[in-house]
GUTIKE-261105 format. One record per residue (C-alpha): residue in three letters; y, x, z. Coordinates in steps of 0.001 Angstrom, whole numbers, padded with zeros to 6 digits, always signed. Layout:
<pts>
AlaYXZ
...
</pts>
This chain:
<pts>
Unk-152057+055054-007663
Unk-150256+051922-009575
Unk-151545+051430-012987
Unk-149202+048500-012978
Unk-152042+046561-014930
Unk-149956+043768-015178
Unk-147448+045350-017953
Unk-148079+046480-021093
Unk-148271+050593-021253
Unk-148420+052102-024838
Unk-151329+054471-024053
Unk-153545+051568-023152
Unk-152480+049988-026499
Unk-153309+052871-028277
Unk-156727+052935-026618
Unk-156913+049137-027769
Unk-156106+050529-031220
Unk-158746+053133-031219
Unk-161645+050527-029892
Unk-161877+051942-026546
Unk-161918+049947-022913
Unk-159360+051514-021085
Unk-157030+048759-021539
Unk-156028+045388-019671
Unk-155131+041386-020305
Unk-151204+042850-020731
Unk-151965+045631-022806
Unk-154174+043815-025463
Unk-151584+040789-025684
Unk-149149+042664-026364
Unk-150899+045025-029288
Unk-152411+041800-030668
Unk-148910+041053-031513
Unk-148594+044533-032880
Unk-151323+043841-035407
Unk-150430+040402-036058
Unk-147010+042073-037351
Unk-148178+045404-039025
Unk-152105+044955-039351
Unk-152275+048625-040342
Unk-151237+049939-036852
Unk-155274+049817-036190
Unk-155597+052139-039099
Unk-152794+054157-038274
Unk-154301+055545-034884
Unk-157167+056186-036025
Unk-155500+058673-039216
Unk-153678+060302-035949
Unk-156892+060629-034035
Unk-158223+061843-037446
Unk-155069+064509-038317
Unk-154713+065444-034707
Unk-158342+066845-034880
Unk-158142+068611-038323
Unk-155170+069652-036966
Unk-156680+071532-034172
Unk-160169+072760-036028
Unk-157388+074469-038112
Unk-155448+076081-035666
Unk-158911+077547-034269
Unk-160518+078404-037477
Unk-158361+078979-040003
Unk-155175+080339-037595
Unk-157168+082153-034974
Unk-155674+080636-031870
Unk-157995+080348-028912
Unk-155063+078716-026323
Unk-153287+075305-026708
Unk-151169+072625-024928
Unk-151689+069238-025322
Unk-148369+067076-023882
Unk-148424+063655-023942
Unk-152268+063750-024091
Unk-153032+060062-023862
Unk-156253+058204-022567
Unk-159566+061018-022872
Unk-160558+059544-026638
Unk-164302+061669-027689
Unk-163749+064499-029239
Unk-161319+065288-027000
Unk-158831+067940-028471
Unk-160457+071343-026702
Unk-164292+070196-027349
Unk-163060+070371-030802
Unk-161470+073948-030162
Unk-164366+074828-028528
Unk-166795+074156-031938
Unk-165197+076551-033210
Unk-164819+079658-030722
Unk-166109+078685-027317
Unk-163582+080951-025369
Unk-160689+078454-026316
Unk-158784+077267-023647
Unk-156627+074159-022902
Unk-154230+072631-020856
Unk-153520+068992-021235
Unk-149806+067670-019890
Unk-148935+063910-018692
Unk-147352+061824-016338
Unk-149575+058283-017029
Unk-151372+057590-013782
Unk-154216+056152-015632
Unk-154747+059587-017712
Unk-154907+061414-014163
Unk-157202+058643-013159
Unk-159591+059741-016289
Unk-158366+063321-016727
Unk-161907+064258-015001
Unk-163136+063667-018823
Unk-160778+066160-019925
Unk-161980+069168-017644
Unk-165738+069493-019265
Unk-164985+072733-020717
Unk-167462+075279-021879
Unk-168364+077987-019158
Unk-166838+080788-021863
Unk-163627+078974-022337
Unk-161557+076558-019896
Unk-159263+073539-019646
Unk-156832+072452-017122
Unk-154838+068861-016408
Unk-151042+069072-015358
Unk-149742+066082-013901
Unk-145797+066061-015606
Unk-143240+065071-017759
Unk-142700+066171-020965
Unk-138549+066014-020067
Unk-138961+068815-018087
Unk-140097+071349-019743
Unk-139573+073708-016969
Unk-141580+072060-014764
Unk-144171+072578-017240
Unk-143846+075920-018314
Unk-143865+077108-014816
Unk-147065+075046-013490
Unk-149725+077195-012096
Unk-151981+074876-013707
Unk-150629+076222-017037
Unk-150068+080080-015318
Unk-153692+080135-014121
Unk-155121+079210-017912
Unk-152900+080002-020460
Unk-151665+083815-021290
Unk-147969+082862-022326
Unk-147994+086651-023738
Unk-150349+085590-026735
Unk-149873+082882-029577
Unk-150044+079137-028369
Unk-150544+075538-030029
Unk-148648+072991-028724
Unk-149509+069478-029590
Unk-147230+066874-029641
Unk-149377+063778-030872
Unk-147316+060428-031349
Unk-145285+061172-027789
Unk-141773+062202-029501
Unk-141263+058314-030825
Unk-141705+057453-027236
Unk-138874+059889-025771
Unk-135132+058405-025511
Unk-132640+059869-027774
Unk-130661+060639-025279
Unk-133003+062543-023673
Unk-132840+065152-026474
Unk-136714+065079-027922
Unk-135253+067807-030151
Unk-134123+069891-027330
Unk-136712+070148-025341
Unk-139034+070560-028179
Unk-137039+073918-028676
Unk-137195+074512-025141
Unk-140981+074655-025202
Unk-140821+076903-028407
Unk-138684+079152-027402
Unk-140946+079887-024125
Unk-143689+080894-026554
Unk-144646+084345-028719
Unk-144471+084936-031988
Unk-147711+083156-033643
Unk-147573+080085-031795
Unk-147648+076810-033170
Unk-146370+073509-033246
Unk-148309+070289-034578
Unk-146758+066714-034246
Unk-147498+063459-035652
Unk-144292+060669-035609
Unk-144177+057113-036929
Unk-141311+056781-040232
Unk-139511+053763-041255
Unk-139913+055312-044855
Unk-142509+052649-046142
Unk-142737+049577-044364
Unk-139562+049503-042994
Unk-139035+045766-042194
Unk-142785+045712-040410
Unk-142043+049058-038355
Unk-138476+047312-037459
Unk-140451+044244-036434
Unk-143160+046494-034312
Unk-140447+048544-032655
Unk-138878+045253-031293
Unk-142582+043950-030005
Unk-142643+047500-028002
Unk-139210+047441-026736
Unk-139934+043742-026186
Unk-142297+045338-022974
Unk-140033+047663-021940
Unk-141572+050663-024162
Unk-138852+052660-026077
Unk-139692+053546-029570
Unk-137806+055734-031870
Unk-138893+055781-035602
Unk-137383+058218-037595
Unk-137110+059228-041690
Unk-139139+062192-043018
Unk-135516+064131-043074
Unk-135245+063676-038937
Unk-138624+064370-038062
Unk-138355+067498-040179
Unk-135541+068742-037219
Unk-138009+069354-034891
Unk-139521+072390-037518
Unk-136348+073977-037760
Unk-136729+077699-037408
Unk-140773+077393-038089
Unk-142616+078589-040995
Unk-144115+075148-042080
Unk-147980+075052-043015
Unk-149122+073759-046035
Unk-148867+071153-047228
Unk-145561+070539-045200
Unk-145011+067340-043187
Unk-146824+064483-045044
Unk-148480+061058-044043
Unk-150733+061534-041679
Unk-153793+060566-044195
Unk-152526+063267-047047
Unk-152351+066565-043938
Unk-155740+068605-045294
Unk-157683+065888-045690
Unk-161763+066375-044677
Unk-164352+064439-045706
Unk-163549+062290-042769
Unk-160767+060948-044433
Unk-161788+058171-046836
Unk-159694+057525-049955
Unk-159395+054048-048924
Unk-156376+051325-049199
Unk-156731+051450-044897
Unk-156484+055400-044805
Unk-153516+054632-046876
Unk-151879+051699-044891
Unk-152502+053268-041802
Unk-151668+056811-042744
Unk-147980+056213-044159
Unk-147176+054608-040427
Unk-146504+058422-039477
Unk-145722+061660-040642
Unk-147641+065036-039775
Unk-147130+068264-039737
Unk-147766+071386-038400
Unk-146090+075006-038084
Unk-145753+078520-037116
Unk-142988+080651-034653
Unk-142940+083266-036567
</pts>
């Protein structure tokens, strides 16, 4: 397995971000530069950790779903998404989706499920959706017959435009019922601009594609969904919890991306 330690991965920064030790020499150099540029960007994961969480209490509690996919699921960060799920109805299941060989090198933290519900790792790509939807990984956990939330959480900037994020985003929508729904979190040039400009560069810089977008684009991958209140806001302003402090960081770091989250209906 080649973690390719040596180069900067943006996982590994965003486990720098968070505080967390699954990182190397390349990976911190480079997201030192990150924050040297746009100081916020610490802030900033942490309001997606935060929304990405409320997100999913929601979908359990308040939406009744008790199945989810998780692509693009990152370094295991505690809570991970389906020991939240599983707070709220123990039978929830979960299958997480990526194709970083250090997540499949900790993906055993992922698979800790509660003996009444169940979780699953698929080793893939999120550009091939088929791949995906066709796993017996996914088969052998998920009912595809019964409503679904799929969680996109700050992979989309990562995907090439020509690859067709929107596409395949459809793709994976269209392959599930009626009730399902779709969260995602993706970083906006809307309000620092020249910083996120300057940030992009730093990533590309290490041979990571990033993709910002305006409220208006990231609003494209909703299209046919019934979007839940309150619509696709800054990550900070998405239900906000008493784990959200009405701070000048929450606000720094929560205008870095927009959030959102909605229903096939």
């Amino acid at each position: 397995m080649d973690l390719k330690t040596d180069v900067a991965h943006s996982a590994r920064m965003y486990d720098y971000y968070l505080g967390g030790k699954d990182n190397f020499p390349a990976d911190r150099q480079a997201a030192e530069q990150v924050r040297t540029t746009m100081p916020e960007v610490v802030h900033g994961a942490v309001q997606n950790r935060a929304f990405l969480v409320r997100a999913i209490r929601y979908l359990a509690a308040e939406a009744g779903l008790r199945q989810f996919l998780d692509i693009g699921t990152g370094i295991p960060t505690s809570p991970n998404l389906h020991e939240v799920a599983q707070v709220v109805a123990p039978t929830s299941r979960l299958v997480y989706v990526d194709n970083d060989p250090i997540v499949l090198a900790h993906a055993r933290a992922l698979l800790t499920s509660r003996p009444e519900g169940a979780t699953a790792y698929l080793d893939a790509d999120f550009r091939d959706p088929q791949r995906i939807l066709t796993a017996p990984e996914l088969l052998e956990t998920l009912d595809l017959t019964r409503p679904i939330g799929l969680s996109l959480g700050a992979l989309l900037p990562f995907i090439p435009e020509q690859a067709d994020p929107e596409g395949i985003v459809r793709q994976l929508i269209d392959a599930l019922p009626s009730g399902s729904y779709l969260t995602v979190t993706y970083l906006t040039t809307d309000f620092s601009p020249d910083q996120v400009a300057k940030t992009v560069d730093i990533y590309r810089a290490q041979n990571i594609p990033v993709h910002p977008r305006t409220h208006d684009e990231i609003l494209r991958f909703f299209d046919g969904l019934d979007v839940v209140d309150p619509g696709v806001t800054p990550l900070h302003r998405w239900r906000p919890d008493a784990t959200v402090v009405d701070s000048p960081e929450a606000e720094e770091g929560g205008r870095l991306a927009y959030a959102g989250v909605a229903r096939k209906p």
